[in-house]
ROZAKOL-318985 format. One record per residue (C-alpha): residue in one letter; z negated, y, x. Coordinates in nm, 4 decimals, m for minus. Each point is the difference from the previous one (the first is absolute). Last residue first. Layout:
# ROZAKOL-318985
  residuo        pz        py        px
        a         Z         Y         X
...
This chain:
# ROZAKOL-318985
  residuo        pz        py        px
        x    8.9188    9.4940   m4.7070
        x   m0.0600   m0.0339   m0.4127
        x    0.1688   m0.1827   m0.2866
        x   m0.0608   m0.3636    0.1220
        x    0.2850   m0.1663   m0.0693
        x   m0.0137   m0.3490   m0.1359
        x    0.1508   m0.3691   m0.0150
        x   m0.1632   m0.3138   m0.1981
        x    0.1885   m0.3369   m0.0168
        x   m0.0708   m0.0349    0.3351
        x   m0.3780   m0.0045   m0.0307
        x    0.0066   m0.2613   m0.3153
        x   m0.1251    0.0952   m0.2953
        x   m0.3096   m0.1793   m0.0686
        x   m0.1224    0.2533   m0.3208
        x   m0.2799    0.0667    0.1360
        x    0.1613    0.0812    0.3526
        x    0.2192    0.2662   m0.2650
        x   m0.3719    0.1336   m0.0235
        x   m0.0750    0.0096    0.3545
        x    0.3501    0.1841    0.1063
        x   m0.0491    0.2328   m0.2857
        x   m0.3351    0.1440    0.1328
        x    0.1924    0.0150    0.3193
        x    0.2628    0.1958   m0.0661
        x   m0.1825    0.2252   m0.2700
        x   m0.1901    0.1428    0.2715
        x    0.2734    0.0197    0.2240
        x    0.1891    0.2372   m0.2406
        x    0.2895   m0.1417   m0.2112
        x    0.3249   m0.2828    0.0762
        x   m0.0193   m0.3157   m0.1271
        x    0.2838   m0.2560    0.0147
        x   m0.1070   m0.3187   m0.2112
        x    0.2972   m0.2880   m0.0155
        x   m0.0765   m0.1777   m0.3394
        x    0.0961   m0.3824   m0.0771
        x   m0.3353   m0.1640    0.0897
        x   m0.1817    0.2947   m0.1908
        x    0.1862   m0.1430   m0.3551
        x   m0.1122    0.3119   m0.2055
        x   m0.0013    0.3131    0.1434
        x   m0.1770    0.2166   m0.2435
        x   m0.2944   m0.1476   m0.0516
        x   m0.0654   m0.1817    0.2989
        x    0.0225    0.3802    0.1778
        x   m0.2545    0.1293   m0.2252
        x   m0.2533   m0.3015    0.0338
        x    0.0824    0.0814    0.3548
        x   m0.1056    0.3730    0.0617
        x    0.2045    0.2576   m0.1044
        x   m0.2930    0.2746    0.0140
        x   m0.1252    0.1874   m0.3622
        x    0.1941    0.0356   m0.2869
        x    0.3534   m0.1695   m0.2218
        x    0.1697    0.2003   m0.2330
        x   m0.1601    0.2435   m0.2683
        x   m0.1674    0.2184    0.2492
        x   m0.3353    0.1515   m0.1228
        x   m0.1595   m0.1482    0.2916
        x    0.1900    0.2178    0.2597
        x   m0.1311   m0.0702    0.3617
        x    0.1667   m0.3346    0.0662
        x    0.3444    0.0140   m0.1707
        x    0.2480   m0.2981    0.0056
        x    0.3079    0.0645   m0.0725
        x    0.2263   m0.3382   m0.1368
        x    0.3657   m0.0028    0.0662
        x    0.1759   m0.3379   m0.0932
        x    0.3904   m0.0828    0.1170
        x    0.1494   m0.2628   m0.0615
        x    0.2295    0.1796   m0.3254
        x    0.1256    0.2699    0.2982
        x    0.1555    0.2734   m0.1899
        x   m0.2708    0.0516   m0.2742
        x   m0.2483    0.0025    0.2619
        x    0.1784    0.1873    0.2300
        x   m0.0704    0.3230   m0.3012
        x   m0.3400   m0.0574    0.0192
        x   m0.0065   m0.0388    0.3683
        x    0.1820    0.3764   m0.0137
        x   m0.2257    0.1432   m0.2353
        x   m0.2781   m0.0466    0.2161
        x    0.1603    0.0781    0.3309
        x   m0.3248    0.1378    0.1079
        x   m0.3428   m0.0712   m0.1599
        x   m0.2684    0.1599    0.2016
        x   m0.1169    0.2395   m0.3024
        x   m0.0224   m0.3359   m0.1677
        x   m0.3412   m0.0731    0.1567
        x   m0.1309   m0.1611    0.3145
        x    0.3039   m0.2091    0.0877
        x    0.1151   m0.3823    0.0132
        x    0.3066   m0.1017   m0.0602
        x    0.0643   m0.4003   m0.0616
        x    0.4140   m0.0024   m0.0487
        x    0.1313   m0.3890   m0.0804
        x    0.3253   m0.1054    0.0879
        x    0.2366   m0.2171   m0.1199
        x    0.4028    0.0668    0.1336
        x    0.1825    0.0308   m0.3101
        x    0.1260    0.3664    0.1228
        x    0.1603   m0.1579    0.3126
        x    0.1561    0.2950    0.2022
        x   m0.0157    0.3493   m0.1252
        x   m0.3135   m0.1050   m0.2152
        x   m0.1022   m0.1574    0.3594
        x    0.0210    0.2721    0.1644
        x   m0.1705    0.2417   m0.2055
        x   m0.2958   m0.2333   m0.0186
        x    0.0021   m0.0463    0.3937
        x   m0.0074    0.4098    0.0856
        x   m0.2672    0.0169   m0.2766
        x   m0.2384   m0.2665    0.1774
        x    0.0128    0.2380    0.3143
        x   m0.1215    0.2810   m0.1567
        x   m0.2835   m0.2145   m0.2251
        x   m0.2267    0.0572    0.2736
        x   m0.0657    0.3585   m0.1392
        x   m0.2577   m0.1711   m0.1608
        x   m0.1033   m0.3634    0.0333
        x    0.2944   m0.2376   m0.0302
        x    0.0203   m0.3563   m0.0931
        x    0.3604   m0.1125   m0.0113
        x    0.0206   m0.3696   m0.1607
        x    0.3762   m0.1804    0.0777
        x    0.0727   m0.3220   m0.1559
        x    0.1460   m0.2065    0.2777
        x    0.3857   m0.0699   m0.0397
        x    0.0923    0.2278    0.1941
        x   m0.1178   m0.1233    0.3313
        x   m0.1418    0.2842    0.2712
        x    0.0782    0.2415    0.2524
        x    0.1956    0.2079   m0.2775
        x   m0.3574    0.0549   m0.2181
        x   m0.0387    0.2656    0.3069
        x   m0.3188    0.0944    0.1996
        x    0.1925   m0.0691    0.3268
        x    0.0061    0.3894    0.1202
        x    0.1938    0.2318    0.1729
        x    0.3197    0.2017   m0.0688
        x    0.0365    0.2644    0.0399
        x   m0.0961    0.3146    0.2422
        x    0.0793    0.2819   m0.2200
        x    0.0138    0.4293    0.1100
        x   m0.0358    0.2060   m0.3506
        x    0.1487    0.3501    0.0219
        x   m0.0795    0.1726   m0.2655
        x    0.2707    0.1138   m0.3209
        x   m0.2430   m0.0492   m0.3085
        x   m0.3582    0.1189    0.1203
        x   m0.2768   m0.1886    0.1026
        x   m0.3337    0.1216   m0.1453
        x   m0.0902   m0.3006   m0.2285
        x   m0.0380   m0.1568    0.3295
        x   m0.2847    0.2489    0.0952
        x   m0.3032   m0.2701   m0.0248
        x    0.2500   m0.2682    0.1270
        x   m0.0318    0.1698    0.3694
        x   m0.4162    0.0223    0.0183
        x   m0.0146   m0.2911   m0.2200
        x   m0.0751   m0.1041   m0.3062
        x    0.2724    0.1548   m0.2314
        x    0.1949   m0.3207   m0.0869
        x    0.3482   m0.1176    0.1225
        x    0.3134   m0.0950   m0.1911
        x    0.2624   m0.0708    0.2422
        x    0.4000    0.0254   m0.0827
        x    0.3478   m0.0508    0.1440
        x    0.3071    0.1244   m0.1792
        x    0.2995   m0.1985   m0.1381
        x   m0.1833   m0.3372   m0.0300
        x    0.1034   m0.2571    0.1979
        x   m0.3113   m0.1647    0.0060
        x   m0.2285    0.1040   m0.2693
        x   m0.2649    0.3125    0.0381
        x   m0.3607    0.0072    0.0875
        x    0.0549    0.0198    0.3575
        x   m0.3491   m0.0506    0.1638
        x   m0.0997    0.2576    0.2156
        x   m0.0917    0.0468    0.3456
        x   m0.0702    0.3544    0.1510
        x    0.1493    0.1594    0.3257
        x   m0.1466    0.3111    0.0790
        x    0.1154    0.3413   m0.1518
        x    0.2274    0.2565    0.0972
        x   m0.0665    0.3293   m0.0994
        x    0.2709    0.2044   m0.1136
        x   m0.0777    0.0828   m0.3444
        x    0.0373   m0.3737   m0.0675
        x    0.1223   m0.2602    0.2519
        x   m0.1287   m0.3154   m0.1224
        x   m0.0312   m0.3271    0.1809
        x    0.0555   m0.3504   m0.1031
        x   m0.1147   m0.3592    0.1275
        x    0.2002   m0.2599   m0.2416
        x   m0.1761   m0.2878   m0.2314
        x    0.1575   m0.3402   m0.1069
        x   m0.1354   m0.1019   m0.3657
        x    0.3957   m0.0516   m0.1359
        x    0.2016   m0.0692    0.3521
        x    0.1972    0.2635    0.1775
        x    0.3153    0.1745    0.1241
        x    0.0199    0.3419   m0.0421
        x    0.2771    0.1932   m0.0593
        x    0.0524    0.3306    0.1737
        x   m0.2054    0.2858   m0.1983
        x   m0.1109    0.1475   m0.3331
        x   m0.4087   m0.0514   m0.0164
        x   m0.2226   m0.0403   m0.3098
        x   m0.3668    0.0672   m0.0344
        x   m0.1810   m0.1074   m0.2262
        x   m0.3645    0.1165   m0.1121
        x   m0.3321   m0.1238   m0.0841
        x   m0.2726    0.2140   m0.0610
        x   m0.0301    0.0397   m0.3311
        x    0.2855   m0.1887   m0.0906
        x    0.3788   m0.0530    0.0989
        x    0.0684    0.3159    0.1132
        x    0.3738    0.0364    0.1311
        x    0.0900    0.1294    0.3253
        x    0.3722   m0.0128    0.0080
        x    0.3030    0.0145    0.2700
        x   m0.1802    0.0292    0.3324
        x    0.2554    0.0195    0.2791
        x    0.0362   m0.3322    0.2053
        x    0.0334    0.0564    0.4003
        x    0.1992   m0.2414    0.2157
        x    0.0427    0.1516    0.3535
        x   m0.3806    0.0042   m0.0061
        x   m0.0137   m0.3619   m0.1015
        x    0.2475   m0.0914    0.2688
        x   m0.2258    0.1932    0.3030
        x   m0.3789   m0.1584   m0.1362
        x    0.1430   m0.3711    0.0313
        x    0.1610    0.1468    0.3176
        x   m0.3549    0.1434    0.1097
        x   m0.1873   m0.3235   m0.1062
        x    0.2697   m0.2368    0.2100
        x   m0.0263    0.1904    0.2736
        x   m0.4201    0.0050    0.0054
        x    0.0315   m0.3997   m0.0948
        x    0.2300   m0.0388    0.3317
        x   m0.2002    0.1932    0.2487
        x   m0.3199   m0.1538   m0.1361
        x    0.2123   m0.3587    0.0868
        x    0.1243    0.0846    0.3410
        x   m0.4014    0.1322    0.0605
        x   m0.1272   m0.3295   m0.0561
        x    0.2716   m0.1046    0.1905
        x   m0.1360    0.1669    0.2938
        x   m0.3249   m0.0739   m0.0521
        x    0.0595   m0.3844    0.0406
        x    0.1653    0.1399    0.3627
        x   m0.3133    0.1282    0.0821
        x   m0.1446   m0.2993   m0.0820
        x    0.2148   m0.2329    0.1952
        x   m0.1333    0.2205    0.2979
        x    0.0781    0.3350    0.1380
        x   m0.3113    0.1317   m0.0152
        x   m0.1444    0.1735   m0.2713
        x   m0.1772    0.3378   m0.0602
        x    0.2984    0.2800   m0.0056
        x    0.1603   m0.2398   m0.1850
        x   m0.2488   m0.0998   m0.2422
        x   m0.0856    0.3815   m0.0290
        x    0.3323    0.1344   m0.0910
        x    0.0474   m0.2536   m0.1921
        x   m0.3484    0.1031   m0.2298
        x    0.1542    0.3246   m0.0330
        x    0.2753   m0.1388   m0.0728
        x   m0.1899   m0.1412   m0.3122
        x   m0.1965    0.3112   m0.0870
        x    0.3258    0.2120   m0.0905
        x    0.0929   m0.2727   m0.2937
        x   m0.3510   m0.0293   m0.0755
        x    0.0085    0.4353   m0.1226
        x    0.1592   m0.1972   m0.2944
        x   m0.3414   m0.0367   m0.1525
        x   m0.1021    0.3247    0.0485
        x    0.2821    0.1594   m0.2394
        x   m0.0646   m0.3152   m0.2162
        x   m0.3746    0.0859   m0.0596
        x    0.1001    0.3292    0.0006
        x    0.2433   m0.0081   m0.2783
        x   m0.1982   m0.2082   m0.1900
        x   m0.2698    0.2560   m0.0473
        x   m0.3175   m0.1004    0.1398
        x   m0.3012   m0.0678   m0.1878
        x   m0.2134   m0.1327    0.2627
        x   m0.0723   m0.3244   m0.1668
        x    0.3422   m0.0155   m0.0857
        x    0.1177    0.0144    0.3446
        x   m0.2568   m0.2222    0.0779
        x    0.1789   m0.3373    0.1636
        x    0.3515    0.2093    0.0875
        x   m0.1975    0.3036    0.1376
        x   m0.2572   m0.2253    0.1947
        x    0.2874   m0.1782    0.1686
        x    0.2061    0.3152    0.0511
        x   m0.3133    0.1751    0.2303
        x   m0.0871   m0.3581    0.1717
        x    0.3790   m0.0060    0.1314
        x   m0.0358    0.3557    0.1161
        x   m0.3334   m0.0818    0.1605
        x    0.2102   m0.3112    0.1801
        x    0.2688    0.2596    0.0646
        x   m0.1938    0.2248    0.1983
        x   m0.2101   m0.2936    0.1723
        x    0.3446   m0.1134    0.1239
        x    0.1204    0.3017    0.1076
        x   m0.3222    0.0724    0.2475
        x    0.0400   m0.3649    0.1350
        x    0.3286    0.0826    0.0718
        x   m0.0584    0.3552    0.1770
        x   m0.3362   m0.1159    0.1735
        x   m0.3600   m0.1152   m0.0439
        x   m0.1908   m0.2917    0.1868
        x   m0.3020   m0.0547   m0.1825
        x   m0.2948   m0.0873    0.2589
        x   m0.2082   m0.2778    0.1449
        x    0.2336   m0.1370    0.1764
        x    0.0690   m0.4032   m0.1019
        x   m0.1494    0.0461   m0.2845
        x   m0.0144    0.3422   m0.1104
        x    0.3931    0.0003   m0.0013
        x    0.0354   m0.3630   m0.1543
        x   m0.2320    0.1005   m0.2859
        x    0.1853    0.2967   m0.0635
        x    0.3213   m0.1894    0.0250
        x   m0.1560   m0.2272   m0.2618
        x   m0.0600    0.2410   m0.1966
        x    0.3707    0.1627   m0.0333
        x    0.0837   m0.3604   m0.0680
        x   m0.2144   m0.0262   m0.2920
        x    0.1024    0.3354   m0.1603
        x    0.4215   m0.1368    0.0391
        x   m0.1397   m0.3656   m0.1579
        x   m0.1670    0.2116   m0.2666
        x    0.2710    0.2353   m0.0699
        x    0.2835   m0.2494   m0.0478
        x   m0.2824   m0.2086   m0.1837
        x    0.0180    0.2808   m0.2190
        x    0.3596    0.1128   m0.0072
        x    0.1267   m0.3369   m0.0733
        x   m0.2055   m0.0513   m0.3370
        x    0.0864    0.3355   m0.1035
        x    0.4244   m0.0753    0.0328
        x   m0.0600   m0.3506   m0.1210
        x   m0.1749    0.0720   m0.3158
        x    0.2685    0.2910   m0.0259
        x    0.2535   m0.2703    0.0818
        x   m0.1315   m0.2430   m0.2829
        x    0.0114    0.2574   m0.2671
        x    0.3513    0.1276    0.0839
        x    0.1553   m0.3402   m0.0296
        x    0.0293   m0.2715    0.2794
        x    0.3905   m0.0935   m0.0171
        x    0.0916    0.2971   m0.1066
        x   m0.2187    0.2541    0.2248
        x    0.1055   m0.2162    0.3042
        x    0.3690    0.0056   m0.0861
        x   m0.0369    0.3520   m0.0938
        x   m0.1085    0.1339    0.3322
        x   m0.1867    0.3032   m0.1273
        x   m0.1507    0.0738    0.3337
        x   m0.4297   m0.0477   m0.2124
        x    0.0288   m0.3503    0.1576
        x    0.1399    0.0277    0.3473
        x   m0.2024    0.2830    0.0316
        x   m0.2727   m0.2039   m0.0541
        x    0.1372   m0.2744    0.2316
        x    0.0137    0.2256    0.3159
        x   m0.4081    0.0725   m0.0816
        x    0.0097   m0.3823    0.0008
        x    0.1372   m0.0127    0.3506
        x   m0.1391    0.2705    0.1266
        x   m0.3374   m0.1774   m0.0999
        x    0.0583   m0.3398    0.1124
        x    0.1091    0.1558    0.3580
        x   m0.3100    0.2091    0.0509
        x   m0.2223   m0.2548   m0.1091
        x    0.1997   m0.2575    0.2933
        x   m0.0849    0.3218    0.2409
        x   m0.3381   m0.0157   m0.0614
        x   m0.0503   m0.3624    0.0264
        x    0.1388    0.0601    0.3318
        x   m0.2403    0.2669    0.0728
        x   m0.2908   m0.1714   m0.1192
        x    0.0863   m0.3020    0.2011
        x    0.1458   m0.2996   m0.1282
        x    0.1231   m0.1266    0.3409
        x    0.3139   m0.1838    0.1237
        x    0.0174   m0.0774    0.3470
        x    0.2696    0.1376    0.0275
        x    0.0581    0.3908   m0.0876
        x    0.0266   m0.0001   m0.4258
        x    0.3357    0.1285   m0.0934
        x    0.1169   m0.3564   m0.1155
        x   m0.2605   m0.0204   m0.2230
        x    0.0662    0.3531   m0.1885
        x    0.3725   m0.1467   m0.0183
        x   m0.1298   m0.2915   m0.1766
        x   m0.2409    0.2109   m0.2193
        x    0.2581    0.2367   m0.1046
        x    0.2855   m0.2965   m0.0307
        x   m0.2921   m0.2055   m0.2305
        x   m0.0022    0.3860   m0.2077
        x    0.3401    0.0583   m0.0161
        x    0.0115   m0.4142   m0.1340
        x   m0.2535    0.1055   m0.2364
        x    0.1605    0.3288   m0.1602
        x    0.3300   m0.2410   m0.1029
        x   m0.1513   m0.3133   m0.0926
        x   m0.2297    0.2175   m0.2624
        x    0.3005    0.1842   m0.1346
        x    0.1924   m0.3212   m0.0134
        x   m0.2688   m0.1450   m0.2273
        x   m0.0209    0.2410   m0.1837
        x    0.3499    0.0266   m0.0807
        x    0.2928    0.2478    0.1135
């Protein structure tokens, strides 16, 4: 699906929201509090409907946008979801004490102040949750408690509306949440019918390790990413994504995460023989999406270089002349994994050109400090010929955006991943 699509898509639910709204308005029409109320109301469903239709895993959504763009999505929905939904609940207040002088309470109303402060509760979680130093476990186990707040929220349009083209809006609305929450739980039914075993943990550095799963084969892109969960010792844990690090087609599947978070810290703890659940594939961060005859330059920062590996290893298997030029950026060699392994793809693939760049250890003999553009011009060459992908922390994201903007790359000859949710 493209942008453009997207955005025709979402606005014509919106015009048949505010149509239908219209129509539902007793003659002559009025912009009252309460009407405007209701027309909040509607917007805010709506776009609350949309986030799950965003974070559902619908793949032709998620491949035509990317994962970056839907998360941008998925948070910027939620929060004007949540400010049109706070702005109608005071505009009823202002309607009751109004026209009576009091706030009418009952049943509905009571359920949908509950799920408004439930709503507020999972906002402030997904906007702080790092602020408040929450383990990502929680901040996902409370951010899937929206799935149980939304028919709540039915229950209370319902129970609230009359039987007007609106109501009957809502009743799609609720069609379609019906139809994402049936799609998630067969998405989640086939992968648990599916399990991989884990067939190697390997450590590639410090604290860097792979982690290689037996299992049906799987289908994917170089650079795509899958959504995997570990059964170890019996505990089950929550759904993580990873970038698969290994080549199409290869005979077992593999990520290569970091210890820096509250599941990767203990990664080096899986065991040979667990159960390993996979949702695969996703992701449109893939040399494959693009001409080959550009010159390709892979900028990496860290453990970003995962999803860079998966495209180097297929295209030795697939067109070893292809040129391509390897900018890897880390604090010190310590970080270095699959060091003697770019070595050795050098001497297989004669286009290819690996250069580390360190930024915290001056006494290394290569290349120091941040890959900025005098780096980059360096190294690449023609820059009207070169495709960049970049995929590192945020910080390094944008720091590299502005300095390939130096160089007067164009914007859609530059694609990323930004390594963090």
């Amino acid at each position: 699906m493209k942008w453009r699509y997207f955005w025709l898509g979402i606005g014509s639910v919106l015009a048949i929201i505010v149509v239908a709204w219209w129509a539902s308005i007793p003659s002559p029409p009025e912009l009252s509090s309460r009407n405007l109320s209701r027309l909040a109301a509607a917007l805010g469903l709506t776009l609350l409907w949309g986030q799950y239709l965003l974070a559902s895993r619908v793949k032709v959504l998620e491949r035509g946008l990317g994962q970056d763009r839907l998360l941008r999505l998925h948070r910027w929905f939620g929060r004007v979801a949540l400010g049109l939904v706070t702005i109608h609940f005071a505009l009823i207040l202002y309607s009751d004490i109004a026209t009576a002088g009091t706030v009418f309470v009952n049943t509905s109303r009571l359920l949908g102040l509950a799920s408004l402060i439930a709503l507020s509760i999972t906002a402030l979680v997904a906007s702080f949750n790092r602020q408040l130093g929450l383990r990502y476990e929680t901040w996902k186990g409370l951010h899937l408690l929206n799935y149980f707040i939304f028919p709540v929220l039915l229950v209370h349009v319902f129970s609230a509306a009359p039987r007007t083209p609106l109501f009957y809006a809502y009743a799609l609305i609720a069609v379609g949440y019906a139809f994402l929450f049936g799609h998630r739980a067969l998405g989640l039914y086939r992968v648990r019918r599916n399990p991989y075993r884990v067939a190697d943990v390997i450590r590639e550095a410090e604290d860097i390790w792979s982690v290689h799963f037996e299992g049906p084969p799987l289908l994917h892109l170089p650079g795509q990413y899958m959504h995997v969960q570990l059964l170890r010792d019996g505990q089950l844990s929550s759904s993580h994504p990873f970038t698969i690090s290994s080549a199409p087609g290869a005979d077992r599947v593999s990520i290569t995460p970091k210890e820096q978070g509250d599941f990767t810290a203990t990664i080096g703890r899986t065991r040979i023989g667990d159960t390993a659940y996979i949702d695969a594939p996703y992701g449109v961060f893939s040399y494959h999406y693009h001409p080959p005859e550009d010159r390709k330059v892979f900028v990496a920062g860290g453990i970003g270089i995962t999803p860079f590996m998966s495209m180097l290893r297929d295209m030795r298997n697939r067109d070893p002349e292809h040129p391509v030029l390897l900018l890897w950026g880390n604090q010190s060699e310590s970080h270095l994994c699959f060091r003697e392994e770019l070595e050795a793809m050098e001497s297989q693939m004669p286009s290819l050109e690996t250069i580390f760049v360190m930024s915290r250890q001056p006494d290394w003999p290569g290349e120091t400090g941040n890959i900025d553009a005098e780096l980059i011009a360096r190294y690449a060459g023609e820059i009207p010929t070169c495709r960049f992908y970049i995929c590192g922390p945020p910080a390094m994201l944008r720091a590299l955006l502005g300095e390939l903007e130096k160089l007067a790359v164009p914007a859609n000859r530059i694609h990323y991943e930004i390594f963090e949710l």
